[in-house]
C-alpha positions as CSV (number, residue, x, y, z in Angstrom):
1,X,0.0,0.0,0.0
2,X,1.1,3.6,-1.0
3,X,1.5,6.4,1.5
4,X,0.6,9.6,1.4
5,X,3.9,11.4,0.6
6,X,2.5,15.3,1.5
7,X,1.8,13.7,5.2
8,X,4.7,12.2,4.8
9,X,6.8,15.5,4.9
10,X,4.9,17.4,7.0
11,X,5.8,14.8,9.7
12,X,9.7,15.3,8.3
13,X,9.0,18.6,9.4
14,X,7.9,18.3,12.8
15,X,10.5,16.0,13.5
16,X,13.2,18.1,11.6
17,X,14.8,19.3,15.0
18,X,15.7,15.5,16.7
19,X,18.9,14.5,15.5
20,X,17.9,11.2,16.0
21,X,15.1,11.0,13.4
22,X,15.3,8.2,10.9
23,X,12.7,7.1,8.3
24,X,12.2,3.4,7.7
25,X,9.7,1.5,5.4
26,X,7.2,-1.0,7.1
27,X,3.2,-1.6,7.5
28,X,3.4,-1.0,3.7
29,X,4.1,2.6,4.3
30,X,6.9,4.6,6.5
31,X,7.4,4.9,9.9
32,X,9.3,7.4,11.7
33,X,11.8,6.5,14.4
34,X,13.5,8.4,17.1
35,X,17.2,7.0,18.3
36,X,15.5,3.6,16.9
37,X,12.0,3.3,18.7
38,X,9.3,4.1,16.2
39,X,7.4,7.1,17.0
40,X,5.1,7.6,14.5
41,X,4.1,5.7,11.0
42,X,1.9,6.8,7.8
43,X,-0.4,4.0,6.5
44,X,-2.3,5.1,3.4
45,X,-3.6,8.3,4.9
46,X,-3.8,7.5,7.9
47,X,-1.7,8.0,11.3
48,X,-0.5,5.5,13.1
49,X,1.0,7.1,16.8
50,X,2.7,4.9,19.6
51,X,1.3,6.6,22.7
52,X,2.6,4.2,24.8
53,X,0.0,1.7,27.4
54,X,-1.1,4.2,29.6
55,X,-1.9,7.1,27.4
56,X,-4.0,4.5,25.2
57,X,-7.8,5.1,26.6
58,X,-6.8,9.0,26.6
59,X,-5.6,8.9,23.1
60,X,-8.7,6.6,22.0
61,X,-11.4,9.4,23.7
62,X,-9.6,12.1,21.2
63,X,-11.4,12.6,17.5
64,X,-10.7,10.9,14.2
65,X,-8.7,7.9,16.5
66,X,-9.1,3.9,16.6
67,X,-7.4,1.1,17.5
68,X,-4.3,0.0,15.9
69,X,-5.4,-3.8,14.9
70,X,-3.4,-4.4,11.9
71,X,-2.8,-8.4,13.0
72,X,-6.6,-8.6,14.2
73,X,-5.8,-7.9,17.7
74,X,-5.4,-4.6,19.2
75,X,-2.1,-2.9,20.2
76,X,-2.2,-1.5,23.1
77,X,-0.1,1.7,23.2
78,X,-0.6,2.0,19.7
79,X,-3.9,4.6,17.6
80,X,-4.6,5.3,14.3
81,X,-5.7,8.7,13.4
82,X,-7.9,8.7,10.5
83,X,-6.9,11.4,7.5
84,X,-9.6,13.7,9.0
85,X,-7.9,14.1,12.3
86,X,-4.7,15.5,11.0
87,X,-6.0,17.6,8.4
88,X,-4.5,20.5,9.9
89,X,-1.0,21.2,10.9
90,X,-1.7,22.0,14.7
91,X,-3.5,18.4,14.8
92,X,-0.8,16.3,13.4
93,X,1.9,18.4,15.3
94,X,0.0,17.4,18.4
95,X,-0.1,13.8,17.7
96,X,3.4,13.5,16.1
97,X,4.7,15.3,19.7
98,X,2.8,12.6,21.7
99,X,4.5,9.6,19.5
100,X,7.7,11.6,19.9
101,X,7.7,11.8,23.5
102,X,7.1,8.1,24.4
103,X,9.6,7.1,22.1
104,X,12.1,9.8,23.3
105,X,11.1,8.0,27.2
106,X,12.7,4.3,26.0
107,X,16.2,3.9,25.5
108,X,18.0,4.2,22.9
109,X,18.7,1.0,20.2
């Protein structure tokens, strides 16, 4: 499955600033890891944020988010944001910074 490249970049560019940003191809799209813990991922056009097990049911209650089920059973610490709730830069900032910061919180690989 293709991704959608203009999310794509926009995520490049919130992430611009960690030195320890790396792109990587998986899920059939991209995923974006910090000092080697995935942060973020794009999926089609949708989303796909590691918020980390207890900020799941939080990040669940927000708009425009699901579980992540991609093997048919749900990953806890894991949402997918549908196109809709990233439409706009503040959004995705927002969700990219809350798959940013759990994955800044585990060491390093």
């Amino acid at each position: 499955m293709a991704y959608d490249e203009g999310l794509a970049q926009r995520i490049r560019e919130a992430l611009a600033d960690d030195a320890g940003l790396t792109e990587r191809r998986m899920f059939g799209g991209i995923a974006y890891m910090l000092h080697g813990n995935m942060a973020v991922g794009i999926s089609g056009d949708e989303l796909m944020v590691r918020v980390g097990p207890e900020a799941h049911d939080d990040a669940l209650a927000q708009p425009h988010a699901r579980v992540f089920d991609m093997t048919g059973r749900v990953m806890r610490g894991w949402v997918v944001v549908e196109a809709d709730g990233v439409a706009d830069d503040a959004a995705l900032d927002a969700w990219v910074q809350k798959g940013a910061e759990f994955a800044r919180s585990l060491p390093p690989k």
